[in-house]
N, C-alpha and C positions, 0 to 999 in steps of 0.2 A: 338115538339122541345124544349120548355118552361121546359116539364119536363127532357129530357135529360141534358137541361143546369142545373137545380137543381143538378141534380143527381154527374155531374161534380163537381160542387161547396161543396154541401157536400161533396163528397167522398176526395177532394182535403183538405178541412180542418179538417177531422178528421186525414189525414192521417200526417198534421203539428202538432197536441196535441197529437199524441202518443208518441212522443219519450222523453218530459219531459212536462207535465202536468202543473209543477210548474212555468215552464220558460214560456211559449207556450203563455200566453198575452202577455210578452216584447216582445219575440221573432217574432211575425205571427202579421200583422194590422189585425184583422178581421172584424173589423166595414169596413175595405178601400175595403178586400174580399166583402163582401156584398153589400158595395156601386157601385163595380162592377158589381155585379148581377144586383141590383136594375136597373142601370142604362143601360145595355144592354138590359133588358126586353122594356126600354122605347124608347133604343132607334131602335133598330134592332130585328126583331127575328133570326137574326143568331147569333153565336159566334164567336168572332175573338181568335180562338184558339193560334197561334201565343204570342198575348199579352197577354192572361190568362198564357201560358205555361212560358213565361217570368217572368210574375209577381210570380209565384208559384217559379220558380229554385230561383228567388232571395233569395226569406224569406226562402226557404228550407237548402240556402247555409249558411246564417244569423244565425239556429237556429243550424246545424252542425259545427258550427266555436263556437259560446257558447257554445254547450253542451262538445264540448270539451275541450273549458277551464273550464269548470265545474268540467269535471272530473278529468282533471290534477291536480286540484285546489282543492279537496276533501282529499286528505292528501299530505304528502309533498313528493318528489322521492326517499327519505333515507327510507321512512315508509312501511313496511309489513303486510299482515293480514294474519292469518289464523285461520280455528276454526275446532270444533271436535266435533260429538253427540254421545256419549255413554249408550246403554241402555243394559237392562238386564233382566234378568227372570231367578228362580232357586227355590227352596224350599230345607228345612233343617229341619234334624227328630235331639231333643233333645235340641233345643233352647230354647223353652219355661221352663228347668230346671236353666234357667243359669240368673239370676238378677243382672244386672250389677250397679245398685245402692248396693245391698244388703240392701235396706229398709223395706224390706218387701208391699212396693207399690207394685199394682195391674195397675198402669195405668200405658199407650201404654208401657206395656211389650210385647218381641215379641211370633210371635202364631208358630205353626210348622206345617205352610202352605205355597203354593207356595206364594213368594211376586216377586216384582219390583223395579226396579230404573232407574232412566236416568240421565247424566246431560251434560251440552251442556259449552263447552269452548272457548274461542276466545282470542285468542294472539297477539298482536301488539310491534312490535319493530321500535324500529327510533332510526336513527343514525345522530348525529348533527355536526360530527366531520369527519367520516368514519371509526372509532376507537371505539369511545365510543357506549352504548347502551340504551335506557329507554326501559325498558321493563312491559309489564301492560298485565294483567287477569285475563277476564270476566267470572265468573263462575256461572252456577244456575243447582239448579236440583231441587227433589225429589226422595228421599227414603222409601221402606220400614220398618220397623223396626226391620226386621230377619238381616238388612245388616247395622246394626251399633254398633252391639255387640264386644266389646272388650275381649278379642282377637280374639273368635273363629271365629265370621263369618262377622266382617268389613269387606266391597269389596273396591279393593282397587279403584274403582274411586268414593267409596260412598260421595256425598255432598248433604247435603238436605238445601235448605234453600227458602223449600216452595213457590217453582217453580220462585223467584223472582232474577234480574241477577241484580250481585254485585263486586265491584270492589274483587276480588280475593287474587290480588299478583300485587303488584308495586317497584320498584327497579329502580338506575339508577348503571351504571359497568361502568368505565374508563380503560382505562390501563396507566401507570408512565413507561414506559422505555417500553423495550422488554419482560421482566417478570415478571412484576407484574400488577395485576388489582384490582383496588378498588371497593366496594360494599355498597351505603347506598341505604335505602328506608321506604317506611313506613311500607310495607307488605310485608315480607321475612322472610325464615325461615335459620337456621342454614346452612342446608346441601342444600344449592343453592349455598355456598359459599365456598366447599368445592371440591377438589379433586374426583371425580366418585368413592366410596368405594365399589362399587356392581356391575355386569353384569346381575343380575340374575330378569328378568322382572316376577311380577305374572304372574297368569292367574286369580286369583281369591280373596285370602286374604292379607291385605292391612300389615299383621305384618311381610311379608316374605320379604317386603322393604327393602332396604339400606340392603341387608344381613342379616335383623333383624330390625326389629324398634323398639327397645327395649329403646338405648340411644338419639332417634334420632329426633320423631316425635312430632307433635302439639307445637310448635315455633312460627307460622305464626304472628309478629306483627312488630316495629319498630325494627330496628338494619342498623349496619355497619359491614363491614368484609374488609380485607384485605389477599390475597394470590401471592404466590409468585412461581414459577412453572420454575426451571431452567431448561437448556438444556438438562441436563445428567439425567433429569426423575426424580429427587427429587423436594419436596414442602413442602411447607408451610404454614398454611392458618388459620387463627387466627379470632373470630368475634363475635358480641354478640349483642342476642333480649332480648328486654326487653318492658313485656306484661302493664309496669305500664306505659309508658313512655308519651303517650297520652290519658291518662285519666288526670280527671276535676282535684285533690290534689296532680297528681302524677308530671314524669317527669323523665329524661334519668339518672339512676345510684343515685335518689335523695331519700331518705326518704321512706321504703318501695317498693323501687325497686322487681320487680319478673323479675329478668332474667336469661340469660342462655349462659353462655360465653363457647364456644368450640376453640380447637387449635388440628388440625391433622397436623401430621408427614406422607407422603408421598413419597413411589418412586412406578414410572409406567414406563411399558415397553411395550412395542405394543402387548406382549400376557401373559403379567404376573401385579399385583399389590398388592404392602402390604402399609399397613397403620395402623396407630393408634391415636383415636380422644379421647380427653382429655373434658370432660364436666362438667362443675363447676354451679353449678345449686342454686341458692338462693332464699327460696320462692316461688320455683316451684311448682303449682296446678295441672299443666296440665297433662290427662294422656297418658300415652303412648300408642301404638299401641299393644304391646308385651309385657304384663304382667298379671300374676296370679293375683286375688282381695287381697292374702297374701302377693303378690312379690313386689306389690306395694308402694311407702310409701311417700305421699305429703304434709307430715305435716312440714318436715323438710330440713335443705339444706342438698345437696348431691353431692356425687362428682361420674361419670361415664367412665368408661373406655372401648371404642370399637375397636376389635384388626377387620381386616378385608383381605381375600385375597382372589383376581381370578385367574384364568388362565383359556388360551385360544388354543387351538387345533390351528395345522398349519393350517388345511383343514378343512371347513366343510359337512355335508351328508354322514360322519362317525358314527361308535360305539360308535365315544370318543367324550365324553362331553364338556360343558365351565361348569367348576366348582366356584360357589361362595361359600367361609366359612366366618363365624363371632362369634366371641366371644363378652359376653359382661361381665361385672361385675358393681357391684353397691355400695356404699357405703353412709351408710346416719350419717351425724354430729348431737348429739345430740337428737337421736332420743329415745323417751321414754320407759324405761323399760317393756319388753313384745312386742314389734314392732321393725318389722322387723329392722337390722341396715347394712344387707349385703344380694345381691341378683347375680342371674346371669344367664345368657343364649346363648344359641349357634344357630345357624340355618346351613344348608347345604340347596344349590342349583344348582339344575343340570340341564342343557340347550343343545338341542339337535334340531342342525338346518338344514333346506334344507336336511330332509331326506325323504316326499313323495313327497315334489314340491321344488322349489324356493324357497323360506322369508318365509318357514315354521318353524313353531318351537313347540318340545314338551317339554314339563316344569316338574320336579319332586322339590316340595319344601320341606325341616322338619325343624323343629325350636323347643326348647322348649324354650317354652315366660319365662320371667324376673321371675324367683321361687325366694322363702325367702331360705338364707343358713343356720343364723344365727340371734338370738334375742339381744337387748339391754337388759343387765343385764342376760344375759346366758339363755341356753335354748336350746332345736332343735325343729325346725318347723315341726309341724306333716301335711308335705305335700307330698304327693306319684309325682313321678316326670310327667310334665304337656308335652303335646305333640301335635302340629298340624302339620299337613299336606297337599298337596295340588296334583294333578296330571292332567296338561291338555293339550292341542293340540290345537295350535294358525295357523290360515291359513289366507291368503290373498286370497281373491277375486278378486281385484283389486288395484290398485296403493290407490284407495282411499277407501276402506272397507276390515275388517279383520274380523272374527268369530272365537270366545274361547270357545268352553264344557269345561267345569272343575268340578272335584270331590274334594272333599277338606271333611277333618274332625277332630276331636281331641278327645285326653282322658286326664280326669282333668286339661284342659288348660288353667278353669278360676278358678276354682275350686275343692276338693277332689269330686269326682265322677259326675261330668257332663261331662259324653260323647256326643259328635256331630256329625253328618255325613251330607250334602250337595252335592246336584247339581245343577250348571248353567250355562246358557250360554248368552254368552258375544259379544255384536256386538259392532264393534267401525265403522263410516263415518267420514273421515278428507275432510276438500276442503279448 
């Protein structure tokens, strides 16, 4: 009987530390547990089940009333989470021609073998007002090195940052009236503050973005924006990062500023949209997603101009597509004789959905990345015209996993005669 009263006693307090570990000494007396024991061993050898079963519902009710202010109390009611794991696997024959320093280094250049990536995100919104937003994300991964080549073979969820999770993307958004909302933050990039210029999602390479990520891409640092979105489908949305702003001599539009001010011109309509984004760029280093190593030119300021349109099918798990187009053109001020001083590029995107299942989608993407047109101080660029591609088939699993095969390749996309070809496949889990 001694060991069944054990056996109770345990099994009764481990059953009070399972449910929070942390709380479970405030929450359970367990020295008073034991002194119970102790004390009906001395004094009875029976149990008076009755008062054990009492004393146990108390502390059990005790530690269910805390742990649920716990968890109420773990973020606030306006606060959201959610997160996302993205991995991959694929290999790509003619990588290893394509040097995207052009230094003639030999280190971690990519090989043309199967590689990997993953990276894992987590999104949190809170709202202080019911209106406004803070929005913050956590991002980490690792990469391959076949999947961070510009242009041909970036994936577009590539983020390597040696497996270690980092604040991402931080922003707070307001709205001032009915139509307009404001955007500051420390980690934001241009086109979070813009009008949706694209329908057209990869499967695979990260330059078929925004229509083209030619004017668009690698921004991520301090800025503000303002947009303005009236009834009748027109907009307006004005904003600018600037990469100098929190470093140690720098500071916002002061002395050596590297920013990048955009202003699009917008009307959308529930299956149609045109736009045009103005990018004034000074000091910009950063390279783009969608450009030839000649197309490029970040020595100097420049000014970018991205025309962009979709349209969308009344029905879909038809023949008829959602088509995205994008033009881009490039202009650099002052740029030195023999370098580039004008560039340009187009993409097409074609989206084909709910035609073997539900929230299926097949993708056909082409783009020719950012080419030189024209030299400072006269000249033509001896570039043969550069071309990527992409073709894949996105399926849902479940509400919360999707799987992408994609083929993708190019001819002189970073260069006169590096051609590419790839295959891989892409799992995403959201919860």
């Amino acid at each position: 009987m001694k060991l069944f009263q054990q056996m109770l006693v345990a099994g009764a307090s481990l059953g009070l530390l399972t449910p929070i570990a942390a709380q479970a000494s405030d929450m359970v007396n367990l020295e008073e547990i034991n002194s119970y024991s102790r004390s009906t061993k001395r004094k009875s050898s029976r149990l008076d089940s009755n008062t054990f079963i009492n004393k146990v519902s108390e502390d059990i009710a005790t530690l269910e009333t805390n742990q649920n202010d716990f968890e109420a109390g773990a973020f606030s009611s306006t606060t959201t989470m959610d997160g996302k794991v993205v991995a991959w696997i694929g290999g790509i024959d003619g990588i290893n021609d394509v040097d995207d320093d052009e230094d003639g280094s030999t280190t971690d250049e990519p090989a043309d073998d199967i590689g990997t990536g993953y990276t894992f995100t987590m999104n949190l919104n809170t709202s202080f007002t019911g209106d406004d937003n803070l929005y913050m994300r956590l991002k980490g991964g690792e990469t391959g090195n076949q999947w961070k080549v510009k242009p041909t073979s970036y994936h577009i969820d590539t983020k390597d940052t040696g497996d270690s999770f980092n604040v991402d993307k931080i922003w707070y958004s307001f709205p001032v009236g009915d139509n307009i909302t404001v955007f500051a933050g420390g980690r934001i990039e241009n086109y979070y503050m813009y009008v949706t210029p694209s329908i057209y999602k990869p499967g695979a390479l990260k330059a078929l973005k925004l229509g083209g990520n030619s004017n668009f891409g690698a921004s991520t640092d301090v800025g503000f924006g303002v947009k303005y979105e009236a009834d009748n489908g027109f907009a307006v949305a004005s904003n600018v990062v600037d990469k100098n702003a929190d470093a140690t001599n720098g500071g916002f539009f002061q002395t050596g500023s590297v920013n990048k001010w955009d202003t699009q011109l917008a009307y959308t309509k529930d299956r149609y949209h045109l736009s045009l984004t103005v990018s004034n760029a000074q000091r910009w280093t950063s390279q783009i997603y969608n450009a030839t190593a000649l197309g490029e030119n970040t020595a100097t300021d420049s000014m970018g101009y991205a025309y962009r349109l979709y349209w969308m099918p009344e029905e879909t798990g038809t023949l008829v597509p959602e088509i995205t187009l994008g033009y881009d053109t490039k202009f650099w001020d002052g740029a030195a004789a023999g370098t580039v001083d004008e560039a340009e590029s187009w993409m097409l995107g074609l989206t084909w959905k709910d035609i073997v299942q539900a929230d299926d989608r097949i993708g056909l993407g082409l783009t020719q990345p950012m080419k030189a047109v024209s030299f400072a101080g006269g000249g033509t660029p001896n570039e043969v015209d550069p071309l990527l591609w992409e073709v894949y088939y996105s399926w849902k699993v479940n509400d919360s996993m999707s799987v992408t095969p994609a083929v993708f390749g190019g001819k002189n996309s970073f260069q006169t005669e590096d051609d590419t070809f790839g295959a891989v496949v892409t799992t995403a889990f959201k919860f």
